[in-house]
Residue frames relative to the residue before (quaternion, step in Angstrom):
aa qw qx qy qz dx dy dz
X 1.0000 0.0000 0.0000 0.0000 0.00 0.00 0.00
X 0.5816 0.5617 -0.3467 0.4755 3.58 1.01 -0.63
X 0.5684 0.6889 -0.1936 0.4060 3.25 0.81 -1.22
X 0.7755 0.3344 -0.1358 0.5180 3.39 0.72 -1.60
X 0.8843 0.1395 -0.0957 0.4351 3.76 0.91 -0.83
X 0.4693 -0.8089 0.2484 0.2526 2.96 1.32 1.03
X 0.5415 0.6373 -0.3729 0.4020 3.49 1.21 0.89
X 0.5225 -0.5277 0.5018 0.4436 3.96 -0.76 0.31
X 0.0898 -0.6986 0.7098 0.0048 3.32 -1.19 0.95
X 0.3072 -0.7941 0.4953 0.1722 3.03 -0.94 1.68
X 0.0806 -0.7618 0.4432 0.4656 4.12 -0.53 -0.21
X 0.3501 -0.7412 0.5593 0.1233 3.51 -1.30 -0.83
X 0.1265 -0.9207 0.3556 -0.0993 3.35 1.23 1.29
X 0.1633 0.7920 -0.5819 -0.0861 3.42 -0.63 0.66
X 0.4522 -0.6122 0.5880 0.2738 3.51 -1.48 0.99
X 0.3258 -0.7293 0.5851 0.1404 3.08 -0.90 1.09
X 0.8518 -0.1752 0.1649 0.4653 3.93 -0.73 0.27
X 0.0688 0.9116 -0.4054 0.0014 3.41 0.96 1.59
X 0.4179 0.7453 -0.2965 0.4266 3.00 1.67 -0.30
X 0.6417 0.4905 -0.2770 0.5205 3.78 0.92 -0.81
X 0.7204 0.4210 -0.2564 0.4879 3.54 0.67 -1.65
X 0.4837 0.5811 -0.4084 0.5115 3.55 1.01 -0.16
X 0.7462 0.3767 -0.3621 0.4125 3.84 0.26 -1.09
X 0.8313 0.2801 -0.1952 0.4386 3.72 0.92 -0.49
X 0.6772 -0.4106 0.1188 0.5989 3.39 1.21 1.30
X 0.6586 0.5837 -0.4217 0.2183 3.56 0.23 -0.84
X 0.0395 -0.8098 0.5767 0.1001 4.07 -0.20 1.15
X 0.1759 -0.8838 0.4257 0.0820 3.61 0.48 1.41
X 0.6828 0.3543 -0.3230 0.5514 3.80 1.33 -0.46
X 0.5741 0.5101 -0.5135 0.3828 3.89 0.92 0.48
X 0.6863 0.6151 -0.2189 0.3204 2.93 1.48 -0.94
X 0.6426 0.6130 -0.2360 0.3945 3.22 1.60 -0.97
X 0.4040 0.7348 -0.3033 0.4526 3.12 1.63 -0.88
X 0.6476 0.7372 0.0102 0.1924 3.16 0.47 -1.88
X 0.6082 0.6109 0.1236 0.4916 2.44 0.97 -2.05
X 0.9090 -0.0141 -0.0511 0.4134 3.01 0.48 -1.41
X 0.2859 0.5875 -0.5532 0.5167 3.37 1.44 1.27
X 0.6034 0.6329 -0.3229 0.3620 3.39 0.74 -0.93
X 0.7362 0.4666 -0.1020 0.4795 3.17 1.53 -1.26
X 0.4076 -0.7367 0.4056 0.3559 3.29 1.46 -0.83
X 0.5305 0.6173 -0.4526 0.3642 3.22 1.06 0.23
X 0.1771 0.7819 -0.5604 0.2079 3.77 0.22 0.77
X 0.5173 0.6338 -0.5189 0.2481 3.64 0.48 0.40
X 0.5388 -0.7724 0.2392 0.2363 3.40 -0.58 1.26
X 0.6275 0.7064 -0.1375 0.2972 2.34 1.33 -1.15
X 0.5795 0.4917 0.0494 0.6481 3.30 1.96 -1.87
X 0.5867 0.6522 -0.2066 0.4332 4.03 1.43 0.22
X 0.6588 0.6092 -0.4130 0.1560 3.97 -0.31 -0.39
X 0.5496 -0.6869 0.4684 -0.0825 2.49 -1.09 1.98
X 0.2937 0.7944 -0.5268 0.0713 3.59 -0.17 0.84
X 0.0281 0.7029 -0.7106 -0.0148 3.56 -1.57 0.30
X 0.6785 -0.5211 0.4913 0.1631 3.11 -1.57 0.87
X 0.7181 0.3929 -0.1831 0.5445 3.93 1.02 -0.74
X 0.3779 -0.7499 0.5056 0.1979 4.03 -0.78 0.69
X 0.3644 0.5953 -0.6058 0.3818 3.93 0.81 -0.01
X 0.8316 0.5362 -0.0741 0.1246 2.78 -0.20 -2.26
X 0.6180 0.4883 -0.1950 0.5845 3.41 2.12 -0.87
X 0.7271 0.4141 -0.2214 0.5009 3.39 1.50 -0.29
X 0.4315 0.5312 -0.3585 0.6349 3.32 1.64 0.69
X 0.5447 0.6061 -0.2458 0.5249 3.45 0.85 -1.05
X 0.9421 0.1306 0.0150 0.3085 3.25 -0.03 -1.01
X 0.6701 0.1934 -0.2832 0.6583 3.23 1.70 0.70
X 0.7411 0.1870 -0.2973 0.5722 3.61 0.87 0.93
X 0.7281 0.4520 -0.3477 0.3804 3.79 0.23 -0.75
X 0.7350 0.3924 -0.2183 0.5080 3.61 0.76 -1.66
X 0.5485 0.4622 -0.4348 0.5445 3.99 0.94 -0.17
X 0.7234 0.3423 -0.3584 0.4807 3.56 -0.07 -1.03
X 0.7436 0.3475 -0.4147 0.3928 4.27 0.52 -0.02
X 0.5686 -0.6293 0.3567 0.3918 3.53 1.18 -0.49
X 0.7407 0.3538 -0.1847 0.5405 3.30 1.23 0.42
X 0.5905 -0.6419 0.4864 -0.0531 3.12 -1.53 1.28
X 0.5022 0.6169 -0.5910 0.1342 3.61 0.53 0.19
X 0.7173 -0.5715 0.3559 0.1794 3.10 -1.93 0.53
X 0.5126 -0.6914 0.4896 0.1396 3.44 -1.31 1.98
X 0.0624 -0.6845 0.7243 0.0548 3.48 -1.24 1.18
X 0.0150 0.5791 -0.8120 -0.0710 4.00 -0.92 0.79
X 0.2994 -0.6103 0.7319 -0.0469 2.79 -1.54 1.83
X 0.4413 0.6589 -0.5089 0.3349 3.45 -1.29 1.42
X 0.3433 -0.5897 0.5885 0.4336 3.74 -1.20 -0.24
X 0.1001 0.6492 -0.7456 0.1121 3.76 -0.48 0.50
X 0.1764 0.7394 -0.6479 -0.0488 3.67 -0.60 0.18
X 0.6413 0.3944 -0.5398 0.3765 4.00 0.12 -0.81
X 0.7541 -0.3368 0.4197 0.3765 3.43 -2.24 0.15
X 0.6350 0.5061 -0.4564 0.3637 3.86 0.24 -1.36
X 0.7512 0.4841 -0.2449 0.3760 3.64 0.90 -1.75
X 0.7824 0.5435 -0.1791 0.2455 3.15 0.93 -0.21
X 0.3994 0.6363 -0.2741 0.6004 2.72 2.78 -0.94
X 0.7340 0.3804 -0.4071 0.3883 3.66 0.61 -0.48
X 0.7299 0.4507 -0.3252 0.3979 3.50 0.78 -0.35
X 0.5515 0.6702 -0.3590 0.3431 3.49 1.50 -0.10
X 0.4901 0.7798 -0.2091 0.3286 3.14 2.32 -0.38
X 0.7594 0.0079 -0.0261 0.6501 3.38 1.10 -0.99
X 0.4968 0.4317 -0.5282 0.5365 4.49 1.02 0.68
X 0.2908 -0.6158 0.6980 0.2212 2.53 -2.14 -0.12
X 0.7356 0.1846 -0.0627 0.6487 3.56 0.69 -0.60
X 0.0887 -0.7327 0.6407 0.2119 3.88 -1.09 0.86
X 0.2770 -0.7669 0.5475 0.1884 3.90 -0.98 0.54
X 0.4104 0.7451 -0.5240 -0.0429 3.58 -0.34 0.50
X 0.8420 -0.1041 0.1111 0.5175 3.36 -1.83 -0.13
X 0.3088 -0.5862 0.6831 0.3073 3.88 -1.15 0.23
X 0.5316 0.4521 -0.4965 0.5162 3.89 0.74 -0.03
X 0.5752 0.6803 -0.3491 0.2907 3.68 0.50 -0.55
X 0.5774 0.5450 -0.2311 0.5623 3.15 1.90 -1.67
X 0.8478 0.1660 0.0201 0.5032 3.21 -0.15 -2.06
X 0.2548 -0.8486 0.4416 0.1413 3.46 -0.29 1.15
X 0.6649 -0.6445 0.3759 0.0349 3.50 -1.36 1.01
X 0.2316 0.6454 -0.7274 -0.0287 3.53 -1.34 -0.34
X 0.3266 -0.6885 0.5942 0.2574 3.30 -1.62 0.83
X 0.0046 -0.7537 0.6570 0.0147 3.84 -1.07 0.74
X 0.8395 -0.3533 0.1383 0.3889 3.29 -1.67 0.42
X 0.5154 -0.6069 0.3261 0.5096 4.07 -0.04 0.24
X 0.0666 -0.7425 0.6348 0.2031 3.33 -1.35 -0.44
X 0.4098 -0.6612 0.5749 0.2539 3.31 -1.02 0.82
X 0.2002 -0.8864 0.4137 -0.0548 3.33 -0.50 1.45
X 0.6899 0.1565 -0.2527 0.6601 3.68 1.61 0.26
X 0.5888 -0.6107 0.4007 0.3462 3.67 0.69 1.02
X 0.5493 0.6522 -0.4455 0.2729 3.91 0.52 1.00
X 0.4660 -0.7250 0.3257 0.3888 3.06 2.09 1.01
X 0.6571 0.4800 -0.4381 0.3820 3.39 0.48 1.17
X 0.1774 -0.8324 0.4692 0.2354 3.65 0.25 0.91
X 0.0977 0.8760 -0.4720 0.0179 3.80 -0.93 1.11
X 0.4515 0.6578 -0.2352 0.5551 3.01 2.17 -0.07
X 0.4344 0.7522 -0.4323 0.2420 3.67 0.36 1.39
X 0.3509 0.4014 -0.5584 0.6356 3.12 0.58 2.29
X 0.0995 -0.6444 0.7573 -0.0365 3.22 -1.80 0.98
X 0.4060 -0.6256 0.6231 0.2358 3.32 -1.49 0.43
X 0.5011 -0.8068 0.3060 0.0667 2.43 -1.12 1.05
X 0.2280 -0.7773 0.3265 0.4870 3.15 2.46 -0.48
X 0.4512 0.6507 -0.4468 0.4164 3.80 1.10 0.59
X 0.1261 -0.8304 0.5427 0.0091 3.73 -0.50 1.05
X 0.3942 -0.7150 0.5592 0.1437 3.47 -0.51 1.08
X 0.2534 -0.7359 0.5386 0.3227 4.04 -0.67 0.85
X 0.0347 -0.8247 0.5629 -0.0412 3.56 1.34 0.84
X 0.8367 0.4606 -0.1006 0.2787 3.51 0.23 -2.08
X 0.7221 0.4092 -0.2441 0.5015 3.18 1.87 -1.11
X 0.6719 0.4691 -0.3701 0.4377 3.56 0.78 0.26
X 0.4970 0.6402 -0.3662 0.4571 3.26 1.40 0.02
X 0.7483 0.1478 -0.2233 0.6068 3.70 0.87 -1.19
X 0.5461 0.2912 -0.7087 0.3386 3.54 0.13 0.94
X 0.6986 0.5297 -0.4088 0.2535 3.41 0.05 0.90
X 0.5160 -0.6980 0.2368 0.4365 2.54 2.17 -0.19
X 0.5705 0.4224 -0.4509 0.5412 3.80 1.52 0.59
X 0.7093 -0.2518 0.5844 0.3032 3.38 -2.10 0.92
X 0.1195 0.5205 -0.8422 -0.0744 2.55 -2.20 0.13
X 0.0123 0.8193 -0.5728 -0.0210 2.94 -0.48 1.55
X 0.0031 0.9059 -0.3981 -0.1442 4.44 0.92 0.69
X 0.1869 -0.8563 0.4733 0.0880 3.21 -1.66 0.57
X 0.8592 -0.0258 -0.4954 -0.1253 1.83 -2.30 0.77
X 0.2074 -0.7377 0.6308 0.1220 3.81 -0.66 0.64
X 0.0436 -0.8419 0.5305 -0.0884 3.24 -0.81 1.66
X 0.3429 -0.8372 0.3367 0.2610 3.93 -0.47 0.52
X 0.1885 0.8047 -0.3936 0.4026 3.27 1.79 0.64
X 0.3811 -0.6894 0.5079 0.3486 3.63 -0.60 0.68
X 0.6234 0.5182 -0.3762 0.4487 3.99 0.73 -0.48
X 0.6231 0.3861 -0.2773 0.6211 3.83 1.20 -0.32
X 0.6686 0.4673 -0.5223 0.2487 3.89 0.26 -0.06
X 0.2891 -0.7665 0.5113 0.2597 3.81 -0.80 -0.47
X 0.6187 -0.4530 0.5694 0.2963 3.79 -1.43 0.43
X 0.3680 -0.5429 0.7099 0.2567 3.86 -1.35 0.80
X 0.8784 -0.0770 0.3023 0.3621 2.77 -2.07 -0.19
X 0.9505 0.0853 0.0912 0.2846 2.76 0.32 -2.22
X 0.6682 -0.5357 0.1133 0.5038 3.14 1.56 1.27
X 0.5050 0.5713 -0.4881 0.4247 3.34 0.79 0.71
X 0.3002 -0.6592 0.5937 0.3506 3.68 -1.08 0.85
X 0.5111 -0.5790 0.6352 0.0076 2.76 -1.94 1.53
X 0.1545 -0.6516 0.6918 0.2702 4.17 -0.45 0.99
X 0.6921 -0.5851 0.3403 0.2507 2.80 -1.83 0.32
X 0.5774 0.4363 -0.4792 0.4966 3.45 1.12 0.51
X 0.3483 0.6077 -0.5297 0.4784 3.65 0.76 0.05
X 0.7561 0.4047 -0.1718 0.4847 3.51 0.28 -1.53
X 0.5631 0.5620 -0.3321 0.5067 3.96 0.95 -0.45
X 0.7289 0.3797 -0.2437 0.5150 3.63 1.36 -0.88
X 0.5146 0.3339 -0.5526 0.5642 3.76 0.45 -0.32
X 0.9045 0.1405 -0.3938 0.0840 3.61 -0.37 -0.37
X 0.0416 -0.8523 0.3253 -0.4074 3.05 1.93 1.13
X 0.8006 0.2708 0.0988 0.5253 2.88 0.29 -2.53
X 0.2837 0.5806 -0.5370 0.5423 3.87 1.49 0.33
X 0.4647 -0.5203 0.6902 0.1921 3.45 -0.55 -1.07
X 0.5173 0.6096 -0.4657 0.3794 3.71 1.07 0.88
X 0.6144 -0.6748 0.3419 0.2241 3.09 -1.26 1.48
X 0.7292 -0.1285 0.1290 0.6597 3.71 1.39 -0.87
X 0.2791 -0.8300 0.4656 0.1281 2.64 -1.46 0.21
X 0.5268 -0.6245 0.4523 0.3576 3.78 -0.30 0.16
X 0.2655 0.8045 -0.4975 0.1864 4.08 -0.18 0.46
X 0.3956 -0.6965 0.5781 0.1557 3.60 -1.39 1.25
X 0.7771 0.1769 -0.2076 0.5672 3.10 1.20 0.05
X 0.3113 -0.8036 0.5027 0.0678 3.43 -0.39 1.94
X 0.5626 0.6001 -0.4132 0.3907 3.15 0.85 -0.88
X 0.7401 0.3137 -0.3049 0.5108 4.01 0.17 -1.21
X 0.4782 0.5564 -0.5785 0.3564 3.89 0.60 -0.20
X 0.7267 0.5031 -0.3087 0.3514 3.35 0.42 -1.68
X 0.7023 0.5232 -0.2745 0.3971 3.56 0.99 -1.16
X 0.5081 0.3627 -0.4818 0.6149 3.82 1.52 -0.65
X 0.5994 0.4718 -0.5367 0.3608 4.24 -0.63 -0.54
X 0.7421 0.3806 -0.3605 0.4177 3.58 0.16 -1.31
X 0.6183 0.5753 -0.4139 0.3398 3.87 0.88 -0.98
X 0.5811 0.7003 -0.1803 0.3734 3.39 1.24 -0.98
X 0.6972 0.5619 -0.0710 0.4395 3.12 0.81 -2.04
X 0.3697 -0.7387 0.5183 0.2214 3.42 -0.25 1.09
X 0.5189 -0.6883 0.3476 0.3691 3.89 -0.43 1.00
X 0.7760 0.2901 -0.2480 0.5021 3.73 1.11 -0.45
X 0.1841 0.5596 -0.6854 0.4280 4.19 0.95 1.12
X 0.4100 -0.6034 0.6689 0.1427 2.30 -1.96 0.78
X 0.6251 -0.5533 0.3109 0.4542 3.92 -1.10 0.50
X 0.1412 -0.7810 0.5378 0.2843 3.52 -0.63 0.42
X 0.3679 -0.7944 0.3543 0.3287 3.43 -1.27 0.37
X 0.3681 -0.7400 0.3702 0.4242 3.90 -0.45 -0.33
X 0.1766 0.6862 -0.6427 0.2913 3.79 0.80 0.61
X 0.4126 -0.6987 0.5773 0.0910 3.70 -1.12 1.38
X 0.4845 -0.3207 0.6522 0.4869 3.94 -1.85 0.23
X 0.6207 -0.5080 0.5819 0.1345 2.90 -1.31 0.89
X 0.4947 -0.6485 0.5325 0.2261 3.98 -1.21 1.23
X 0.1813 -0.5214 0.7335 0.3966 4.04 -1.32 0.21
X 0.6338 -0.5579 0.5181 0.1368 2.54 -1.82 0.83
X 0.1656 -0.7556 0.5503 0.3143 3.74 -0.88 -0.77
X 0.6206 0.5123 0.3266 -0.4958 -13.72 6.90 -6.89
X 0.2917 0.2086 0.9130 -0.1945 6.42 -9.67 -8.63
X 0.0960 -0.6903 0.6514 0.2999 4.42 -0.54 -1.88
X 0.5028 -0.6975 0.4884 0.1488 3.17 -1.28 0.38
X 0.2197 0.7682 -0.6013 0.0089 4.42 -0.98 0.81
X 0.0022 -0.7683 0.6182 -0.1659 3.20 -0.70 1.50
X 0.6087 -0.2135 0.0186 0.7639 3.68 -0.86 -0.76
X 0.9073 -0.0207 -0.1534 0.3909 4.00 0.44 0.88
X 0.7538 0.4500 -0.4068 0.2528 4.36 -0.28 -0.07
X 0.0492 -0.8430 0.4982 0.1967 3.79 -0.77 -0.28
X 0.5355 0.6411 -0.4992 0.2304 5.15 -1.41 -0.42
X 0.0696 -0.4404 0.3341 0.8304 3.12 0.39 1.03
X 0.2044 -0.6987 0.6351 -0.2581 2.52 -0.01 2.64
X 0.2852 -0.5843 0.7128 0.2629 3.75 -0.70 0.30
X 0.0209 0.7745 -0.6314 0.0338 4.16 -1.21 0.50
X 0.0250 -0.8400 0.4369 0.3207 3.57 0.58 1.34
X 0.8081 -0.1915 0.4086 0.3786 3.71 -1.20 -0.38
X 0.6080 -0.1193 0.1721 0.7658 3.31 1.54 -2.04
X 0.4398 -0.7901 0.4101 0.1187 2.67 -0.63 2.03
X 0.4956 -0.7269 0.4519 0.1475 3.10 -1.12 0.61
């Protein structure tokens, strides 16, 4: 991809169930490391390392990335939202990634056919309830980079007030949340909700994290996007 569009392409690995590959020899977050020292890709910046499970990110990041020489950035994937859950994960992540239902909470009601093709697939509404998910995250200093915002009628949802929301609609409330990126199948509208957003004279922002104590598809928010990542401020 670099190659073809002559731009830095960041990635965003997840360990899948490291906990299993662990029980039958398989160290899958020593290996990735590895891997990509071997390769030379170690820029932090162009790195983040996520998994769903909390051993493995806390191995990562107080024994694996020290013991290889490198530093790339911690995604804990989940809904944690209160401060306690989060003071503990602000310890060894940099960016936490959960559910965008987590953020802007939900109920499921009767469907609705949302693009008039007499099929009703639009059966979730919002509830107009806001988790302080995002604001208690960056007073601690983690991202919140959630997923995933798809443009499929079976993935869209109902405003407040019973209207179906497209999926950039839903990219902007959480836009105007105050998330750093976002997860999206469809990079293209991520980039196009960020740029709508982005006042024409801001300056780019980057995504380099508060530094971790020692002992965080792609991402668009105020810029990234695969389950594009799409940060908020692209990167």
């Amino acid at each position: 991809m670099e190659a073809e569009t002559g731009r830095k392409i960041g990635i965003a690995p997840e360990t899948k169930s490291p906990s299993f590959f662990e029980s039958i020899g398989l160290d899958t977050s020593a290996m990735l490391v590895e891997q990509l020292v071997a390769l030379g890709f170690t820029d932090r910046e162009r790195v983040f390392v996520q998994s769903f499970e909390t051993a493995n990110l806390i191995r990562l990041n107080d024994e694996i990335m020290p013991g290889a020489g490198v530093d790339f950035q911690i995604v804990q994937l989940g809904n944690s939202y209160t401060v306690e859950a989060l003071t503990e994960i602000a310890r060894y992540a940099d960016i936490v990634g959960p559910s965008k239902d987590a953020i802007l909470l939900r109920r499921a009601v009767t469907p609705v056919d949302g693009d008039g093709d007499g099929v009703a697939l639009i059966a979730r509404q919002l509830t107009g309830e806001v988790r302080p998910l995002v604001e208690n995250a960056h007073s601690l200093g983690l991202k919140v980079i959630p997923y995933t915002v798809r443009a499929e009628e079976p993935f869209l949802v109902l405003g407040v007030d019973g209207t179906p929301l497209s999926a950039q609609d839903e990219m902007r409330l959480l836009i105007e949340l105050g998330v750093d990126g976002f997860f999206t199948d469809q990079p293209d509208l991520g980039l196009e909700a960020v740029a709508d957003h982005r006042p024409a004279t801001a300056p780019r922002a980057t995504t380099s994290c508060r530094a971790r104590t020692a002992s965080t598809s792609s991402m668009a928010a105020r810029g990234t996007t695969s389950s594009s990542a799409v940060p908020a401020t692209t990167c």
